[in-house]
Each structure stands twice: as structure tokens, then as C-alpha cells.
C-alpha positions in Angstrom: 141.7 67.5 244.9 144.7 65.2 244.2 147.6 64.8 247.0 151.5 63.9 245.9 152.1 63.2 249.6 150.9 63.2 253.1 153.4 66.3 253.6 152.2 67.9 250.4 150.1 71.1 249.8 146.7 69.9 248.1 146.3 70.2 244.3 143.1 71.5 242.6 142.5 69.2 239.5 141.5 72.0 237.3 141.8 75.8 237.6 139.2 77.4 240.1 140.1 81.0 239.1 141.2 82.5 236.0 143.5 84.1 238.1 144.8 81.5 240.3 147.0 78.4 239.6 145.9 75.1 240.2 148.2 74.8 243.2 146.6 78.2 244.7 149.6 80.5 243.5 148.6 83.6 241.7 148.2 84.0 237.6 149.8 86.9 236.3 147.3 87.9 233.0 149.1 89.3 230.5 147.1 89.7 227.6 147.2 90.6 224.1 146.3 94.0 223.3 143.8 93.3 219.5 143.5 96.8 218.6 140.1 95.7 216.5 136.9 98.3 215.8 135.7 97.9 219.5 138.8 98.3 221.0 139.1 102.0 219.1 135.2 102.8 220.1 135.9 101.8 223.5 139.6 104.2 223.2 137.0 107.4 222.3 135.0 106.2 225.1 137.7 105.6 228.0 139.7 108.9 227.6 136.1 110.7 227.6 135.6 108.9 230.4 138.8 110.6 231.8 139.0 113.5 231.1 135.1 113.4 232.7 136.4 111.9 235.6 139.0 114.4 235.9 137.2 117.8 234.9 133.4 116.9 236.7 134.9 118.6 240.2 136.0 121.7 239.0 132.5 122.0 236.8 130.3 124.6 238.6 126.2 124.5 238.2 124.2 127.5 239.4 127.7 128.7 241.3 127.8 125.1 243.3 130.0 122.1 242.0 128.3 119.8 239.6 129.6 117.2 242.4 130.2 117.4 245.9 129.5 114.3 248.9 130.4 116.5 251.8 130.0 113.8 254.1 131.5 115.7 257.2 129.0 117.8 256.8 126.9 116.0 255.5 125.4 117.8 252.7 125.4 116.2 249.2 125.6 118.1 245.9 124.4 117.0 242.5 124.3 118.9 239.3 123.8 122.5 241.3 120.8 120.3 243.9 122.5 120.7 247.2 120.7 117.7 249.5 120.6 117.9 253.2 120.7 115.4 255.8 116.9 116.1 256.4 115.8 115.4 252.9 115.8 111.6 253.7 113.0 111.2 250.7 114.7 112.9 248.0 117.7 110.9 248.5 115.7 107.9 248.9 114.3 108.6 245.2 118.0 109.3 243.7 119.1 106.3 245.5 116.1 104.0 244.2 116.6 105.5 240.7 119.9 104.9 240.0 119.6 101.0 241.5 116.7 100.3 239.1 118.6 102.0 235.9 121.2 99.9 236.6 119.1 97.2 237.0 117.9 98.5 233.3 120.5 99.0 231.7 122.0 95.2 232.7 118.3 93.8 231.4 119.0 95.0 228.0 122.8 95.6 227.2 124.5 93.1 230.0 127.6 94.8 231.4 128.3 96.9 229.5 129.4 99.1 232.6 131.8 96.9 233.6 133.6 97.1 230.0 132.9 100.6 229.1 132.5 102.8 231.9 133.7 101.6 234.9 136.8 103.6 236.2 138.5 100.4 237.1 138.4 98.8 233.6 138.8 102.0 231.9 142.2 103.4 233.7 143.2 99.7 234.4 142.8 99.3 230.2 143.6 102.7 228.9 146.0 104.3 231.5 148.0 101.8 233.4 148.5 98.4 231.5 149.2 100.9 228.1 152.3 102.0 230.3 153.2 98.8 231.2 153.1 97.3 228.2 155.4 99.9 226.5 157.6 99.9 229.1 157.9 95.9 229.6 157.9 95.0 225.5 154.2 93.8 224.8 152.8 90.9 226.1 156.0 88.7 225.1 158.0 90.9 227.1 155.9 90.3 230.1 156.1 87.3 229.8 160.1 86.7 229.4 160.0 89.0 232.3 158.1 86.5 234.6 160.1 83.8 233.4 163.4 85.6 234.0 163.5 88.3 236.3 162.0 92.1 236.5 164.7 93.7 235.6 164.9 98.1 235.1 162.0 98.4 233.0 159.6 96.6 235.1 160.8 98.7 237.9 160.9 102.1 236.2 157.0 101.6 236.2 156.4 101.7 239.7 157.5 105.4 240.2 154.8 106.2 237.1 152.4 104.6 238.8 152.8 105.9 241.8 152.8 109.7 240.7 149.5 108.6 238.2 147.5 106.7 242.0 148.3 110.3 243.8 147.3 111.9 241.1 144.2 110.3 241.2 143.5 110.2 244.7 143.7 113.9 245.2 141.1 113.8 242.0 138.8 111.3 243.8 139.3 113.3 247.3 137.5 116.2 245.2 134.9 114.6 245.0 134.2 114.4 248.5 135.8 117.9 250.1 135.9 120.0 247.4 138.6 121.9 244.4 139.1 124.9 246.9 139.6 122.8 249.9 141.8 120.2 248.5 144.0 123.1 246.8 144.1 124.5 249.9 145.4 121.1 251.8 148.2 120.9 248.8 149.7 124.4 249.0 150.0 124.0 253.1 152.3 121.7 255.2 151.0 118.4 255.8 151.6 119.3 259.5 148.9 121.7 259.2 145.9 119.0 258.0 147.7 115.4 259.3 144.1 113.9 259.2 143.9 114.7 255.3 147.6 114.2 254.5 147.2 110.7 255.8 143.6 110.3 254.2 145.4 111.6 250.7 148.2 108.5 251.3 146.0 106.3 252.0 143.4 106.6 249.2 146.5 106.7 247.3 148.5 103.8 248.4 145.1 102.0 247.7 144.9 102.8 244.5 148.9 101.9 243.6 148.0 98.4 245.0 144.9 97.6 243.0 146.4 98.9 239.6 149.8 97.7 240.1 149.0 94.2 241.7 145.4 93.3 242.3 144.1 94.4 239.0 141.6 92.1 237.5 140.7 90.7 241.1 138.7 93.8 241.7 136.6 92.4 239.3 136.7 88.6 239.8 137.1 88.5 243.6 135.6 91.7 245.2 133.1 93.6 243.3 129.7 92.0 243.8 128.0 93.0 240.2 129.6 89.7 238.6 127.9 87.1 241.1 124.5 89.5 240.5 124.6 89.3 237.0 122.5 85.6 237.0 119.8 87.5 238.8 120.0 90.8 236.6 120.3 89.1 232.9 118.0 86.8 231.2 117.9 85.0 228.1 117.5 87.9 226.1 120.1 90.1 227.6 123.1 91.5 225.3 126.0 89.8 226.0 129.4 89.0 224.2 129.3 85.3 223.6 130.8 82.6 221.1 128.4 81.0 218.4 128.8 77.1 219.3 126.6 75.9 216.8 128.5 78.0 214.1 132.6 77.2 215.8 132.1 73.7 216.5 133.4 71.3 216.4 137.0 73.3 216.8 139.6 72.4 214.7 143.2 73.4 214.5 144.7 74.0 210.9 146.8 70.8 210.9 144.0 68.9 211.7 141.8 70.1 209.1 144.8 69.7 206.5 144.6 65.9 207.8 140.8 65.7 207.5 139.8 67.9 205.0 136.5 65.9 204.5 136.2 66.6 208.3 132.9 68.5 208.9 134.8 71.4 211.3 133.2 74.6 212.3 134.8 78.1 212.1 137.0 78.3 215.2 140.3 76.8 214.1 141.0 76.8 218.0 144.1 79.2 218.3 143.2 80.9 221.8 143.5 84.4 220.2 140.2 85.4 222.0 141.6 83.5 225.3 145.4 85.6 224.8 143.3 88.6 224.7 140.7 88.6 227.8 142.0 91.0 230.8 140.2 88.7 233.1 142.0 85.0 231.5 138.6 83.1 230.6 137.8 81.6 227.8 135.2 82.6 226.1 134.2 79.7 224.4 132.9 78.1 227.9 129.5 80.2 227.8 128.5 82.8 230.0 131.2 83.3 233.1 131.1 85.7 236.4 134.5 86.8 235.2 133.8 88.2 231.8 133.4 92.1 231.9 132.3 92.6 228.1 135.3 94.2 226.9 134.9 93.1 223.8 138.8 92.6 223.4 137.9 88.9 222.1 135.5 90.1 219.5 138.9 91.9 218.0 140.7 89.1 218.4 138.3 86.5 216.8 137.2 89.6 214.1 140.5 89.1 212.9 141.4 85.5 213.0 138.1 85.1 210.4 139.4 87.7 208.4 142.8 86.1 208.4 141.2 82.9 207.4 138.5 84.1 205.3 135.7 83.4 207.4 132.7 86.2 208.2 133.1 88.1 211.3 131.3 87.5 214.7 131.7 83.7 215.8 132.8 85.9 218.6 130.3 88.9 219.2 127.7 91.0 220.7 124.4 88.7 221.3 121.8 87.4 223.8 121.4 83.6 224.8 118.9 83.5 222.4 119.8 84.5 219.9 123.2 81.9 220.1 120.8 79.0 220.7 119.0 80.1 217.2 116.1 81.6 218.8 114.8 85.3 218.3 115.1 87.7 222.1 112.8 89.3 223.1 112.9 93.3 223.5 109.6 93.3 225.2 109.4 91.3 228.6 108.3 92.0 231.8 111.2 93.4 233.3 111.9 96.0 230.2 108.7 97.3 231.3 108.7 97.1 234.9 112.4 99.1 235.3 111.4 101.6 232.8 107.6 102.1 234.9 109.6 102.7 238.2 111.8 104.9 236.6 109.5 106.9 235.5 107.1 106.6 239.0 110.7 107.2 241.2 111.9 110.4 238.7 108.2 111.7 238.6 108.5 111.8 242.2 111.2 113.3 242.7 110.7 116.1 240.1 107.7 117.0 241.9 109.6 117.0 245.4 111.9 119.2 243.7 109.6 121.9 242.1 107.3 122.1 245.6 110.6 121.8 247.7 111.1 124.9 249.7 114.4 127.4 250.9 114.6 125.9 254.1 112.8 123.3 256.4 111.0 123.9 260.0 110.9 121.4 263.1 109.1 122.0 266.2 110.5 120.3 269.7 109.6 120.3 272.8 111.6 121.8 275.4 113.5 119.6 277.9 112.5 119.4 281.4 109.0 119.8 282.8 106.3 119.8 279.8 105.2 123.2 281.2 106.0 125.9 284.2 103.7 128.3 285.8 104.7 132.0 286.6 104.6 134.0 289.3 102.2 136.1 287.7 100.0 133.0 286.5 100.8 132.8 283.0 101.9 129.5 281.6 105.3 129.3 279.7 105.9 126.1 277.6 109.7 125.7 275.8 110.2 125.5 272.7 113.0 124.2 270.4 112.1 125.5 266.5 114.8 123.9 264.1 115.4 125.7 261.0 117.6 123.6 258.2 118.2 126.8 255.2 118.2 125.1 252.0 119.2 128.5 250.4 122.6 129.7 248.8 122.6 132.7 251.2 122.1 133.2 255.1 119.0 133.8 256.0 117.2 135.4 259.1 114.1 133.8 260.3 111.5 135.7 262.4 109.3 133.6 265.1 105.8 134.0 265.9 102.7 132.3 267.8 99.4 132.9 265.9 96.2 131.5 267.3 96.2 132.8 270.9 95.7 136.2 272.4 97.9 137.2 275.0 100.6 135.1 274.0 104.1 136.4 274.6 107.2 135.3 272.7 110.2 135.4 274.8 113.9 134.4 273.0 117.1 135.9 272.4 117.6 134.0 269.3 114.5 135.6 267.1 115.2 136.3 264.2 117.5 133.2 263.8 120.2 133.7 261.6 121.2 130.4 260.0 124.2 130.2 257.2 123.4 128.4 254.0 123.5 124.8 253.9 123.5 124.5 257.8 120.4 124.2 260.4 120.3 126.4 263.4 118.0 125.9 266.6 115.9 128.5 268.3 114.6 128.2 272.3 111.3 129.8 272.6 109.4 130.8 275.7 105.8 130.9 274.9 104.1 132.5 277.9 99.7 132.4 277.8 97.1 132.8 280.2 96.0 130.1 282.2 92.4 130.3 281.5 93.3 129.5 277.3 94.0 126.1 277.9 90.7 123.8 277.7 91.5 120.3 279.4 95.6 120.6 279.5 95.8 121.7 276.3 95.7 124.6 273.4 96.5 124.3 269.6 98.4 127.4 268.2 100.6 127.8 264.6 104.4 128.8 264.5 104.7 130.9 262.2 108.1 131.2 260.5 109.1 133.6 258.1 112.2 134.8 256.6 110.9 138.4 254.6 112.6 136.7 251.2 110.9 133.6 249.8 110.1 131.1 252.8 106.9 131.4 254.8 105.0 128.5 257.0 102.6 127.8 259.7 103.5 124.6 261.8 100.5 123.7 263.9 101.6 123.1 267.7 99.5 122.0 271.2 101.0 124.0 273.8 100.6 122.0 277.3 99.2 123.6 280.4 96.6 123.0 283.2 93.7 121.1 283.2 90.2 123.3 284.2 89.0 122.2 287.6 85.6 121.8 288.7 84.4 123.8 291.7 83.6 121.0 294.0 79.8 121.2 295.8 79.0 122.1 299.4 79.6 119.7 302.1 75.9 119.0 304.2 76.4 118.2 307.3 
């Protein structure tokens, strides 16, 4: 830190961020769009990507949408697989499952997420700074903008933007209540569904400010997969990267016109890779939290050699390794390890799957007193039977006690009728001799059935009294 003055704000000595000055103010990056091979791969890729994005909630599998997160009610669709609440262990295997793949994929291709397939580089890249940049002139006229003023076209952007983040929004709120619901929200007053109205300007104020001012800070700042990445990559992780023993030592044209007996590498030093990085790094400096493998500085170093008549690639695709002149490694422990869990964590859960029934059966004990004797002697113990239907229909389940004679089922609520998706909850009065119960105690099966495909015994100790002992003759 350097101070001008005891009254003066503190000066960093070098930049901290790529997106910070050194006196703390904010960096606007404007970069340089190199429309190279990679760029036009990752174009096909992006509007894909989109139009993915976009369509994937009004796909239907098996009559249910490919994707649903109904968190209210807390049931979660995937590819036609409806998950309840209940299935904590299926969940727990999807969950695991897509950790370790990422975990994977990073291992052997680096982030290649972050510059492919994430939505925030891939409308940030291919939707919204496209607009900008037409609107605004190119990367010159962003720059004569920050220098002199906004001005109309800078402001005409806003408006798109907004219409393109409510756009969105309503597509990511899909995702989470459904096509028919969220049609249903737009065609009524917001009057009639304030909760969702406000819900729909949030999400999309939200997304106006990170695509219209936060922007690459997403990346740098707030998302955690950057400050990971040390942990998740090794040395023989793909990564884009500059070839330092090939580009050094730099040297500018006029130099090398100077000292053209010089022994100068390939990188004639003219920042094209630095103009073009989203994030403002320079790639140059080795392997940084802030790069997000966009390969835009590949383009723009591609064609600087080209221009010069050097080969392509001092700027490419590569692992640590292999730019310190050593050969990486395909096969290492953790390309084997990820790849054995995956295949232990999807076995699992193809197995829960197949064997996983239409519905789900709990068996509570009543509240109050664990038991209550009748007038006539009997024993009645309360039962709560909880019945989560897994099926696309309602279903009516019938109630039964096996295991005991003279056992009595009392309950207005059997059969149970439970809708689809939802769980439903019986109270059962199971009424028994007393002499069935041997010390306090008798084991029985509920059975529950519901005449279609779902049938099971649930083993069950109903409570009652213990057996008393006659006691012997007093002698007096």
C-alpha cells in the first residue's frame, strides 16, 4: 500500500482484481471479440445451449415435464422420475452423482463448464455483450463511451435488456412452478398472484443487474468453483495456458528490428490475448482463479502467429505438464476413483429405481396413552398409517391387521384415497382381546394394498397389558 497523504484514500501498488482499479474503483472490461475456430464451436455450442435452456420446461417425459423443482410442494421431477420428499436416498444418490461428475469432468478437461456451458458465460457472451457491442460500436466504442459520456446508444440498451432478464426470469421460474402454472400467472392480474408477480420482478431485476453491471464478477467474486479449482485440477488437468518456454523471452516488433540477433521467443508481446479475456487477466501469468477457459485468447494469439508467420498454439488447450515439457498422465488415481463412484452411486441408484414401488407406507403410533381398554375388555391401540402415492393416478388404499384373531379394524378413512404425488394419513383403531397380548405386547402385519400394483406387509407390536400372576394363599 502506498499513501499520497494522511487525508488520502490508500493506494494498492499493483492491481488486486482484474476488475478493480488500483485505487479500489471498478474496471469496466471491454474486450475484443476474436471471432477464431473456438469462438465459432463455442457459437454452435451457446445457442444450443439456449435454445435447451429455453425449450427443456415445455419437454414432457412419460406425460410429466422433463424438469420440475416443485419446491412448495416439494416434489422434484427429473426426466419423467417424480422424487418425493420421502425418497431422502434416491436424492442423496442424484445429488452425490452429479458432485463427483463434476468433480470428473474438472480432473480431466479443467473448466470447461465455466466456458462452455454455464448459463452465465453463455448468455453473458452470446446474448447480452453481442447487443451491446453492436449497439455501442465494438470495443473502441465502449471505450470512447467511458471516456466521454453514455450517450443514446448506451442507453437504448437497457430497455433490451430489461425485456431479454424478464424474459428469462419467467423461463427460469418454469423451472420451479411449472409451463401451465406460470402461463396461468401471465394471463391473470398480478393482483390475483402478488406473491408470484413480486417473485417474477425480483428474479428479474436480479438478472438485469448481473448482466447489465456485475457481469464478470459473478465469476471472479461470487461463484465458489474458481477458488475450488486448486483442489479439483492437478498437473495433468486440460487447461488453456501460454507455452513460456516457447513465448519467451517476449519481444515487441521494434525491439526485435533493433536486435535482430536477439534470441526472442514467439510472443511479440501485443496483449491481443489480454484485449480479448471477458474476465481482464493475462494469460501469460500461469494459471489464475479468474480464467474461465473461454478460449477467446486462443483466437486471439491463433491469429497474431498467423499474422506473423508463426505456428498456432503458444496460446492453447494443455495441462501443466505438458507446458513444463513433460507428458500428463490420463491414468491417475483420481481418473479412477470419480469414474468407480460413479459407477457404485448410478448402480445404486438404478437398482433403487427398478425395485422402487407406487407408493410408500409408515406406521405411527397414535398420540395420547400407548393403549386404552374397553368397556367390553378388548384393547384398542391408535394407529397413524402414512401413505406417500408415488403413482401418476389417485389411488385407494385398503387397511388390514393380519396376525391376530379377533382383531377388529375400526376407521372412517379405510380405503384411503390419496392423490398422486401427495401422502395422505389414516387413524386406525385396532381393537384385540386382552388375553393375545403375552408380557405387554403382540406383533401383527399391516397389510396395505391398493387392488392395482402396490401390496405390503409392515410388521407392528401392538401394546397392551402385561399377564398377571395369580398371587398364592395367605397362611395365617
Amino acid at each position: 500500500m502506498s499513501r499520497a497523504g494522511s487525508g488520502d484514500i490508500p493506494q494498492a501498488s499493483e492491481a488486486v482484481l482484474s476488475t478493480l482499479n488500483v485505487d479500489g474503483s471498478r474496471r469496466w472490461i471491454r474486450p475484443k471479440r476474436e471471432k477464431g475456430r473456438f469462438w465459432r464451436r463455442r457459437l454452435v455450442v451457446a445457442w444450443a445451449l439456449i435454445v435447451l435452456f429455453t425449450a427443456l420446461p415445455y419437454v414432457r417425459v412419460g406425460g410429466k415435464p422433463a424438469v420440475l423443482l416443485d419446491i412448495t410442494r416439494r416434489r422434484f421431477t427429473v426426466l419423467g422420475t417424480t422424487f418425493l420428499p420421502t425418497e431422502t436416498m434416491l436424492l442423496m444418490f442424484v445429488l452425490v452423482g452429479a458432485i463427483v461428475a463434476i468433480f470428473l469432468l474438472t480432473a480431466l478437461f479443467g473448466r470447461v463448464w465455466c466456458g462452455w456451458a454455464c448459463p452465465q458465460t453463455v448468455y453473458m457472451e452470446f446474448l447480452y455483450r453481442p447487443i451491446e457491442q453492436w449497439l455501442e460500436g465494438g470495443r473502441s466504442g465502449q471505450l470512447r463511451r467511458d471516456r466521454e459520456g453514455g450517450g443514446l446508444r448506451r442507453a437504448i440498451k437497457y430497455p433490451i435488456f430489461l425485456v431479454i432478464s424478464a424474459f428469462l426470469a419467467h423461463t427460469f421460474l418454469a423451472y420451479f412452478v411449472g409451463v401451465e402454472q406460470l402461463l396461468r400467472w401471465v394471463r391473470s392480474s398480478p393482483a390475483q398472484h402478488p406473491v408470484a408477480f413480486a417473485t417474477m420482478a425480483i428474479t428479474t431485476g436480479l438478472m438485469f443487474l448481473d448482466f447489465a453491471w456485475f457481469r464478470e464478477q459473478m465469476c471472479t467474486v461470487v461463484c465458489p468453483y474458481g477458488r475450488i479449482q486448486a483442489v479439483l485440477l492437478d498437473k495433468s488437468s486440460l487447461i488453456v495456458g501460454y507455452d513460456r518456454r516457447r513465448g519467451e523471452p517476449r519481444g515487441k516488433a521494434g525491439q526485435r528490428r533493433r536486435d535482430p540477433a536477439g534470441r526472442y521467443g514467439d510472443c511479440i508481446d501485443c496483449r491481443a490475448c489480454v484485449l480479448a479475456c471477458p474476465t481482464g487477466i493475462d494469460i501469460r501469468d500461469g494459471l489464475q482463479m479468474e480464467c474461465i477457459h473461454c478460449t477467446q485468447c486462443i483466437d486471439a494469439c491463433d491469429r497474431i502467429m498467423e499474422q506473423i508467420g508463426k505456428p498456432r498454439g503458444l496460446v492453447r488447450y494443455g495441462s501443466q505438464d505438458s507446458f513444463e515439457g513433460r507428458r500428463p498422465r490420463w491414468l491417475r488415481p483420481r481418473t479412477v476413483f470419480y469414474p468407480l463412484i460413479l459407477v457404485i452411486v448410478f448402480g445404486l441408484l438404478g437398482v433403487s429405481l427398478a425395485r422402487r414401488a407406487s407408493a410408500d407406507v409408515w406406521i405411527l403410533r397414535g398420540l395420547g396413552e400407548p393403549y386404552a381398554t374397553l368397556e367390553d375388555g378388548r384393547i384398542s391401540n391408535q394407529l397413524r398409517v402414512k401413505i406417500a402415492n408415488r403413482a401418476d393416478e389417485p389411488r385407494r388404499y385398503r387397511i388390514s391387521v393380519l396376525g391376530v384373531e379377533g382383531a377388529e379394524v375400526i376407521s372412517p378413512q379405510n380405503p384411503l384415497t390419496v392423490a398422486p404425488g401427495e401422502t395422505g394419513t389414516a387413524v386406525l383403531f385396532v381393537n384385540t382381546p386382552a388375553d393375545v397380548f403375552e408380557h405387554g405386547r403382540r406383533d401383527i402385519v399391516v397389510r396395505v394394498e391398493d387392488g392395482v400394483d402396490f401390496g405390503r406387509n409392515v410388521p407392528y407390536r401392538l401394546l397392551g397389558p402385561f399377564a398377571l400372576r395369580p398371587l398364592p394363599p395367605r397362611e395365617d
